[in-house]
N, C-alpha and C positions, 0 to 999 in steps of 0.2 A: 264151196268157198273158192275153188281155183276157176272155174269159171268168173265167178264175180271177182275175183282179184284181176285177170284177165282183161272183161269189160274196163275195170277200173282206170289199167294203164293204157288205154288203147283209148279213151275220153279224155286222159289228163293233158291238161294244158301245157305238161312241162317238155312231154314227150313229142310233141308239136313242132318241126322245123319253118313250117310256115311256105314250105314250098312242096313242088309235088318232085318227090325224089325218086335217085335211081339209084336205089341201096344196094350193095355188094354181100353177100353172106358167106366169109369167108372162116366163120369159128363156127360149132356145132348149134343147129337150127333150134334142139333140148335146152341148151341155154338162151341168154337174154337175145341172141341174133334172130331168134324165131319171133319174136315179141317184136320186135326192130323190122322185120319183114312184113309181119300181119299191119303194121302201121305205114308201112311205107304205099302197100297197097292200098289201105284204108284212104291215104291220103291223093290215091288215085295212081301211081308212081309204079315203079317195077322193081321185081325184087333180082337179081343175076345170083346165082348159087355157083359156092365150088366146093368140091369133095372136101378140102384142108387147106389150112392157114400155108402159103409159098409164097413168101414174100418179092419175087420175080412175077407169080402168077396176080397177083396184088397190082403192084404196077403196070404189067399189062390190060388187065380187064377194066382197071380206071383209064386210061389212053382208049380203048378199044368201045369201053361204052358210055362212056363221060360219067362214070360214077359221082354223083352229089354225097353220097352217104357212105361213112364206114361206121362200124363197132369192131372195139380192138380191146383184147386185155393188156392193161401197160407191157408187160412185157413181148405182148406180139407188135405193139407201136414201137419199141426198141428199136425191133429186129427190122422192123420196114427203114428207123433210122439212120442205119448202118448201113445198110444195103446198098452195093454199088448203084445200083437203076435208080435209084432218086438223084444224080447227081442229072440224068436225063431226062427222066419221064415228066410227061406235060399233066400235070396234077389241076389245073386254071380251071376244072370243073367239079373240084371238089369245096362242098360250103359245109360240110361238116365230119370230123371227124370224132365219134362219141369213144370214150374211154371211162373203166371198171369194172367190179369185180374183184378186186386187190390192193394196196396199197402200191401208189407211185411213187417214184423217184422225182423229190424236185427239180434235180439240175437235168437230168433225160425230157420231164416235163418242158422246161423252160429250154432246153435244145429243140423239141416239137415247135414249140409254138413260134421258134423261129424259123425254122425247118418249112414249117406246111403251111407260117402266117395265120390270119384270125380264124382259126375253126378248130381248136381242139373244145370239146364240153366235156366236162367232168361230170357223171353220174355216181352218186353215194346213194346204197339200197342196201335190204337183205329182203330173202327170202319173206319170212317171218314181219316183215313191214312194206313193203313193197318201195316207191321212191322216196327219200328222205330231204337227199338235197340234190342240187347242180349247181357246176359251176363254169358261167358263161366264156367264153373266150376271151375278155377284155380281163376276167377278173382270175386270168392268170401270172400276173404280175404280184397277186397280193400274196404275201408270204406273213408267215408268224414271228416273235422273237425271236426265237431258235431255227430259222428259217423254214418251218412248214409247212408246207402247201394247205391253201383253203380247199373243204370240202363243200364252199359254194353255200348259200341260201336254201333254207328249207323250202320246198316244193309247197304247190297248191295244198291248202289244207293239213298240211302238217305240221307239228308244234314239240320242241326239243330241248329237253332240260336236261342237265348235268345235274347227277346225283351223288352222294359221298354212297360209301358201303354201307349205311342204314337207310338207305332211300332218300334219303333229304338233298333238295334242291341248295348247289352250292352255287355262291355270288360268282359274278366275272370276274375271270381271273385264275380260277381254282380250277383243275383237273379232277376229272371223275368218267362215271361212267354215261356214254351218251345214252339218252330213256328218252324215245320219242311216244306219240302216238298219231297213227295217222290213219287216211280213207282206207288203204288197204292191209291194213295191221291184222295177223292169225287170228282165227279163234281158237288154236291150237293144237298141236302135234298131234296123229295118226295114232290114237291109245297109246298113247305116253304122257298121263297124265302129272306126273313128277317132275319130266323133260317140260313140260306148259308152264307149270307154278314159278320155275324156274324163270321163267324166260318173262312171263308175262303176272305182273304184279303190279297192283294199288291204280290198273287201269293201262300200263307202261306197258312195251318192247322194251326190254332192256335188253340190249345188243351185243352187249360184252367188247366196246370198243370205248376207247378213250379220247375223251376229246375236252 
């Protein structure tokens, strides 16, 4: 199965920049940076590795090798925020900068996308389902009533319903829990079959997120 989830994301059309990049791997390779690398090369492109997120070291290695590509978890895109050296560094060859793995801050969010201009993408995943949604650079302006950040468009092939707590599909509008199914969805947990039942019901990932 992790192979084939593997194959899965490294084919998907979502995960696709459309250029041949020069991706920087600046968070551990174990997490989604590694996945971000095997596609960068895939796409023909180079991958630049650094031992730890230093957000000085960041700045330099995009000047230094025209990095096209970052992955950041929101809070390491903060911290590049903040950071005196953005008020200098020549950023003009970066076209994408991907962000997840946690919940954002919308107004940090909407400080980025003025900050670094049209290239932040939003990835929403788990483990347990592989990509779910993105959401494109333009469509960081779109906020909810309560001002929430959009977690963007379901991805190729995946399909997302909001359920009440007996599993039923509730109208637009209503808060529940997100139940998707998608290409690269578990077949589940490592003999934990109780941990599986849980998680995966009536065909669902049921994600334990609300949306």
């Amino acid at each position: 199965m992790a192979h084939g989830f593997h194959r899965q994301a490294l084919s998907s059309g979502t995960a696709a920049s459309g250029h041949a990049p020069t991706f920087l791997a600046c968070t551990s390779l174990a997490h989604l940076a590694g996945m971000v690398a095997d596609l960068a090369l895939l796409s023909g492109g180079r991958v630049i590795i650094q031992r730890s997120f230093d957000p000085a070291a960041v700045y330099a290695a995009v000047e230094r090798e025209r990095v096209t590509d970052l992955w950041l978890l929101p809070p390491l895109l903060y911290i590049l925020l903040d950071h005196p050296a953005r008020a200098t560094a020549d950023l003009s060859s970066v076209r994408r900068i991907a962000y997840g793995g946690c919940a954002a801050s919308p107004s940090r969010l909407r400080e980025a996308a003025e900050a670094f201009g049209p290239v932040l993408n939003g990835w929403y995943g788990q483990a347990e389902a592989g990509m779910i949604a993105t959401v494109s650079p333009a469509e960081h302006a779109v906020v909810g009533a309560a001002g929430q950040i959009t977690v963007g468009r379901p991805a190729p092939g995946v399909r997302i319903e909001i359920h009440d707590e007996h599993g039923r599909p509730l109208p637009a509008g209503e808060s529940g829990e997100i139940c998707v199914r998608t290409p690269s969805m578990m077949n589940g947990y490592w003999k934990q079959s109780e941990a599986t039942a849980e998680v995966l019901r009536g065909g669902w990932v049921h994600t334990g997120d609300v949306g």
